[in-house]
N, C-alpha and C positions, 0 to 999 in steps of 0.2 A: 589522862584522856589524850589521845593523838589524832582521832579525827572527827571532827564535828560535822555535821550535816543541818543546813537549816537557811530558811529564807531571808530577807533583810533584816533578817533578826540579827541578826551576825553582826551588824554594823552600828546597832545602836550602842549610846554611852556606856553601856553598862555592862558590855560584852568586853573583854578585856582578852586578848594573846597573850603568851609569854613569849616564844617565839617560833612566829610562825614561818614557816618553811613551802609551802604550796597553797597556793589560791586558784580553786578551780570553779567557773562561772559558768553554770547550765542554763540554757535556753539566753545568751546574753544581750539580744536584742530587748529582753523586758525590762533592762535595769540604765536607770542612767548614770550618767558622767560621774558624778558626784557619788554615788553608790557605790560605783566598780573600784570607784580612786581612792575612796576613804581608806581603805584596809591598805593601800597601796605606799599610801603616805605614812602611815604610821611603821610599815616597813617597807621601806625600799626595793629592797634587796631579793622580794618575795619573788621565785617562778612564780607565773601565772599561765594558766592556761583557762582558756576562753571556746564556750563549744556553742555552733549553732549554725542551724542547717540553709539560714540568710543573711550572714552575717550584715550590720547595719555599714554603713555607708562609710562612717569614719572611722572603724575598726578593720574594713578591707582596703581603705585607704592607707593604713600605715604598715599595714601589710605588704600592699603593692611596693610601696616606700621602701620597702626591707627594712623599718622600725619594729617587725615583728615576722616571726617566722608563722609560716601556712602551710598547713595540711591537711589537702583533701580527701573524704571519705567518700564513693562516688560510684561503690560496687553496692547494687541494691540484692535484698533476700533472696532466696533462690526463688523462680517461679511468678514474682510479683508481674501485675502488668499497670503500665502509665493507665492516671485515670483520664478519663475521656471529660473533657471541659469545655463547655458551652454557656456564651453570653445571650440574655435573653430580657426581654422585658417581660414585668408582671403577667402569666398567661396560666390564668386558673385550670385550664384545660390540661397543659405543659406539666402542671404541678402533681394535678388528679392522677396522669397517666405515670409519671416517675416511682410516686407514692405505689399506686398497685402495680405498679412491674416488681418493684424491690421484693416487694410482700409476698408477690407469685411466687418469686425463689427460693422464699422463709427466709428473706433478709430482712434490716433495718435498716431504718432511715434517719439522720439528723438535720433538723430543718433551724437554722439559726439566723435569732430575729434578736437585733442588739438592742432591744428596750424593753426593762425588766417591766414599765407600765402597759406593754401591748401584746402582754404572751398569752394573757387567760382567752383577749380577740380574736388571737393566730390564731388558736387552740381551737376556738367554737368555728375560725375559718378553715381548716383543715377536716375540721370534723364533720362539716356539710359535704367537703368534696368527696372525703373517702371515712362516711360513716361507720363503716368495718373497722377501722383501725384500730386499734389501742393507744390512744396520745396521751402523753402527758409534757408539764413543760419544767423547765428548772434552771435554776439562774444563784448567785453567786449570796445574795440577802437573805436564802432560807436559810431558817435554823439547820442546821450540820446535821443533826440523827435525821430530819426530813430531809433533806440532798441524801444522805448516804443510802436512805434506804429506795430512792429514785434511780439513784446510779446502779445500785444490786438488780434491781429489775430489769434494768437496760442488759443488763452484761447476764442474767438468765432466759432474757428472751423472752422477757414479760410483758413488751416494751413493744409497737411496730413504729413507734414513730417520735422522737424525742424531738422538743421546740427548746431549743436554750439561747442563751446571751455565751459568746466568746468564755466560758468556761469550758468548754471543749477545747480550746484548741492547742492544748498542750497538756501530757501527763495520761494521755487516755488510749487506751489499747481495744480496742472492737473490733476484732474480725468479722464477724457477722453485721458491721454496718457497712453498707459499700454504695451508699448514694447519700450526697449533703448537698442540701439547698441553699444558698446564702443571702438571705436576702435583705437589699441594699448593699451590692458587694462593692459601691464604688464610694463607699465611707472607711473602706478597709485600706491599709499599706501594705505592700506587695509581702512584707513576711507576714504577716497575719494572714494573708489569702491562703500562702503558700502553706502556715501549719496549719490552718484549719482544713485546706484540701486534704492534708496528709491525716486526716483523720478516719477518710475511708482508703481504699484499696489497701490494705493490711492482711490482706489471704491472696488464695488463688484468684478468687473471683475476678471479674470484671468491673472498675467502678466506675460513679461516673459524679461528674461534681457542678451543678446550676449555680452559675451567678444572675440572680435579679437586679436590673438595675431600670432607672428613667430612660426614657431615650436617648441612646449615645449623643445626639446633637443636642442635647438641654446640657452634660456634661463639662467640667473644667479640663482643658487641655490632661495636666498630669494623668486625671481620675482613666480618662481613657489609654490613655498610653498605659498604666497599669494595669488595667484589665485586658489590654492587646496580650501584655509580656505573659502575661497568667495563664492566659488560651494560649500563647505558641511555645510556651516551655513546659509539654505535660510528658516529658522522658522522666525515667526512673532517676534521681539523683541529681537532679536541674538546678538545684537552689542556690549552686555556685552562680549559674551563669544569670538568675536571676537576681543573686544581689550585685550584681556588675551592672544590669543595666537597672538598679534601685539607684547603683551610684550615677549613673550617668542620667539619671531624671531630678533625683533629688540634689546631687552635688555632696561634695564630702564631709562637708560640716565646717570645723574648729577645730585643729587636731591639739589646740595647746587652751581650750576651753570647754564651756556644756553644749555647744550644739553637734548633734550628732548627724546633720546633715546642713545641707545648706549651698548656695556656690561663693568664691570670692571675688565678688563683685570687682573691685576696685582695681586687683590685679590683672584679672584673666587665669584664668583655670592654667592654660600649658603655663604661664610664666608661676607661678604657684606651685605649680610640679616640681619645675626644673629647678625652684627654687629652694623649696623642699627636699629633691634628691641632693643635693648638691649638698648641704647642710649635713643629711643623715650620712653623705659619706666621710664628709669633712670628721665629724664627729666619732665616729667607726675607727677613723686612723688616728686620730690625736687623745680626747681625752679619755673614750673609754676602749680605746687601743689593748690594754690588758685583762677584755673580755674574751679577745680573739686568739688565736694562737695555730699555730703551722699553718697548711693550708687556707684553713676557715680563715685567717689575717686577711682585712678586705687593705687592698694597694691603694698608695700616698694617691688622694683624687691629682689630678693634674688640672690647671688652670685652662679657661679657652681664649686661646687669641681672639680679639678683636681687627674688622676690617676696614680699612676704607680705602675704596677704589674712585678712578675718571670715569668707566663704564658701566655702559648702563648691565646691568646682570638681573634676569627677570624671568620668569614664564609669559610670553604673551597672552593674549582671552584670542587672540583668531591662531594661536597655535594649537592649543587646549581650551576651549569654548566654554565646557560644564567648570562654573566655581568650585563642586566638590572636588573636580577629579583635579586640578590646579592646586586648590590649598593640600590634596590628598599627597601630590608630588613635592610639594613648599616641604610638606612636614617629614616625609621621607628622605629629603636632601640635608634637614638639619639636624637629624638622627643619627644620619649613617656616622658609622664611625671609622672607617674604613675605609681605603682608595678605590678596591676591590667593588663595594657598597654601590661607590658613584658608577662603576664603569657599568653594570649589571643595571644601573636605571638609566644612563647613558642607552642601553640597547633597548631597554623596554619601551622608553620614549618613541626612538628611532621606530620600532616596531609596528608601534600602536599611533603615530601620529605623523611616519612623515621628516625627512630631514631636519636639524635640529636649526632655527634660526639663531642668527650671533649671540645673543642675549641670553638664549640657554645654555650656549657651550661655556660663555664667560660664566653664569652659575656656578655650574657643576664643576669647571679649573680654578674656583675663588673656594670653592668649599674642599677641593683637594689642597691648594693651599693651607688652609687651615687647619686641615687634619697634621697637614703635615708640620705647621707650626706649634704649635697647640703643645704634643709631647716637649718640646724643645725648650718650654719658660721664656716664649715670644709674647709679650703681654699682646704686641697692637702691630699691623704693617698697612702702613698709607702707603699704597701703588699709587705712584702717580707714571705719565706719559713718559718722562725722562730719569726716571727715579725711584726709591724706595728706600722707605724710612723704617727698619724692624726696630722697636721699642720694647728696652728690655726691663723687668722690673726690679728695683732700685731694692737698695736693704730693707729700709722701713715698708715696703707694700706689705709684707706678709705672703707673696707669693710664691708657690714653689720655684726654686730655682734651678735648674738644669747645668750645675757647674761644669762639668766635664765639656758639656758643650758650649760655655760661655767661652771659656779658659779656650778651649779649640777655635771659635770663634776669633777673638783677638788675636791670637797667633796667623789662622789662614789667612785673616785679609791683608796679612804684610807679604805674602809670596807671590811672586811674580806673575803666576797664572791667576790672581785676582786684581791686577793692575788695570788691565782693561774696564774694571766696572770703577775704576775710581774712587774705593771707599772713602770713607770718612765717618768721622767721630762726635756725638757730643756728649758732654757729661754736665747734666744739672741732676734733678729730683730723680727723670730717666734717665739712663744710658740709652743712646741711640748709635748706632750706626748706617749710613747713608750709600750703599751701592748702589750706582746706577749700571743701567746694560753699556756693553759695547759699542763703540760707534758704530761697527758693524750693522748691527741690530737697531738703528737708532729711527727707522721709519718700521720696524715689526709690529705686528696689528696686536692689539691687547690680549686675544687666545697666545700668540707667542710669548706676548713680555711675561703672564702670569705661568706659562709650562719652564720658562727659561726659570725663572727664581724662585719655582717649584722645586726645579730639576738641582737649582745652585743649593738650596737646603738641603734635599737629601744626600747630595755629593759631602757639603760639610757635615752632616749626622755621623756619617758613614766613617769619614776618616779618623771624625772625634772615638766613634766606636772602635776603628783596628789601632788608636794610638795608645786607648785605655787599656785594648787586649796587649797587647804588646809589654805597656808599664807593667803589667798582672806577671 
């Protein structure tokens, strides 16, 4: 046998691999942690591949990570059109008039009530509003030959109106249904809305998809935010951008446990990230380093210099007033990666707000600083008024080292055109060494001191670079 097909049945004891070579996990928002990882564990080594049209929270989390490769499917059928999605409170009227519009076009309708104790209710409620109808209801506890022979009538058009529980909302194919009611749709998570909506507009037609819910103000904060996102992502192939903001409501979960959502509290989400990427790349280049190969080889992470400055370096609130549009610049300054990066928000700033006050300029020459130390294996640099301390790191840190540029390092600061800053040396746990600027320069305002020992790095990078071309 080489390929098996079958539901969690796969994972109990008594299911045994000899060896398996692909794991591939349909609709994988229904299964959890423990589910998807058991086969995983018992071999390691398995591909997997994971398909679904929202994916959950912590599965596009390690995605994002680069812990997993992504690829989007996001060209819809030919001819399909988005269905039309409207929030609504209980309106028997709203309900009557959907119902016989569908039925005027010899369409069908599924109207889904997730309590198997209150379908026979629906049923006799639907059937006063639009006593013509044909309804019947079906739910997941009928005996199978009675489901099967409910579902054959549906799909011959026997059917104007089916009342079910989330049994629909995946596996089912109905062209001829192109209007779904959902009621109580804010007991649903945003993938569940989103496959059960996809369960009409499946032809040409035009669909259209009711969510019933209490009054939006009785409502818990998320419940509304998910039925916002629901209503404003009804384009063909959306489900990406709707489990991006699944992640950004519910949070990413546990990516080394069972919750598959969730926020981290303790940390703070960006320091989590960056803590995260940092890790997935470290790992990428060291231990499973002989996954990668030519190109695909992701490069040795580099370390980030640490700062500490005398000035003050800030956005002012009377430079940039709005806190979003402040923290939006804070997090774009600590992003950039590039000198380039800074100069281009350097003019955006200027643009949009207005000559730069001190305290900006010092920002934006402390984070070129850093860009520019950072490659170099400068662990830390204390600017201080008369001085500057770059601290290098020592054998035992574990950090990368940038030898060429060490080695270049102690050699320039003995030539004569570095006499002026007076270096000096120490050596304990760090290596440190201590230039200070020129007397010249000795009352230059902190935008100078910080472009001057901007400018003195790149000059030593530089020369380390034509000395190693040179020994080549």
């Amino acid at each position: 046998m080489d390929i098996v097909i079958g539901t969690h049945r796969l994972v109990s004891k008594d299911v045994h691999f000899n060896d398996l070579g692909l794991l591939v996990i349909d609709e994988e928002q229904h299964f959890g942690v423990e589910v998807k990882e058991k086969l995983r564990e018992q071999f390691p080594g398995v591909d997997t591949l994971t398909m679904s049209a929202t994916p959950i929270p912590r599965t596009l989390q390690f995605s994002m990570l680069g812990a997993r490769d992504l690829s989007i499917v996001s060209t819809p059928p030919k001819n399909r059109q988005p269905v039309e999605t409207l929030i609504t409170d209980y309106d028997a009227e709203l309900i009557e008039t959907a119902i016989r519009r569908e039925i005027n076009r010899d369409g069908q309708v599924f109207f889904l009530h997730n309590r198997v104790a209150g379908l026979e209710e629906m049923q006799r409620t639907i059937r006063e509003l639009v006593p013509s109808a044909r309804i019947v209801y079906a739910h997941g506890q009928m005996p199978a030959r009675e489901l099967e022979k409910i579902m054959m009538d549906v799909m011959q058009k026997e059917v104007d109106v089916l009342i079910s529980t989330t049994i629909i909302g995946s596996g089912l194919d109905i062209s001829n249904a192109n209007t779904i009611i959902i009621n109580r749709a804010d007991m649903f998570g945003l993938s569940d809305l989103y496959q059960l909506r996809g369960r009409v507009g499946r032809s040409e037609r035009k669909a259209y998809c009711y969510l019933i819910t209490p009054p939006l103000h009785t409502l818990k904060r998320e419940a509304v935010q998910r039925l916002a996102v629901i209503e404003s992502f009804t384009e063909l192939g959306s489900g990406f951008s709707i489990a991006l903001r699944d992640l950004d409501i519910r949070g990413a979960g546990n990516l080394l446990g069972a919750e598959q959502s969730g926020y981290i509290h303790e940390l703070g989400f960006d320091l989590y990230q960056k803590m995260l990427e940092e890790t997935v790349a470290g790992l990428k280049s060291t231990e499973f380093s002989h996954l990668f190969s030519g190109d695909a080889k992701p490069p040795a992470p580099t370390g980030t210099c640490d700062l500490v400055f005398f000035c003050d370096a800030l956005i002012p609130e009377h430079f940039i007033t709005a806190t979003h549009e402040r923290f939006g610049f804070y997090e774009k300054i600590s992003k950039a990666r590039k000198a380039e990066n800074l100069d281009t928000l350097n003019k955006e700033l200027r643009d949009r707000f207005g000559p730069l006050p001190e305290e900006v300029e010092h920002l934006l020459l402390l984070a070129k600083l850093k860009i520019t130390a950072s490659p170099l294996g400068i662990e830390k640099i204390e600017l201080q008024a008369k001085t500057i301390t770059f601290v290098l790191p020592g054998e035992e840190s574990g950090e990368p080292l940038n030898r060429e540029f060490l080695q270049h390092l102690f050699t320039a600061v003995q030539q004569p055109e570095m006499q002026p800053y007076n270096p000096g040396f120490s050596f304990d746990k760090k290596n440190e060494t201590h230039p200070s600027p020129p007397k010249s320069d000795a009352s230059s305002s902190p935008s100078a001191l910080i472009e001057h020992y901007t400018n003195l790095l790149h000059q030593l990078a530089d020369s380390a670079k034509e000395e190693q071309a040179e020994a080549l």
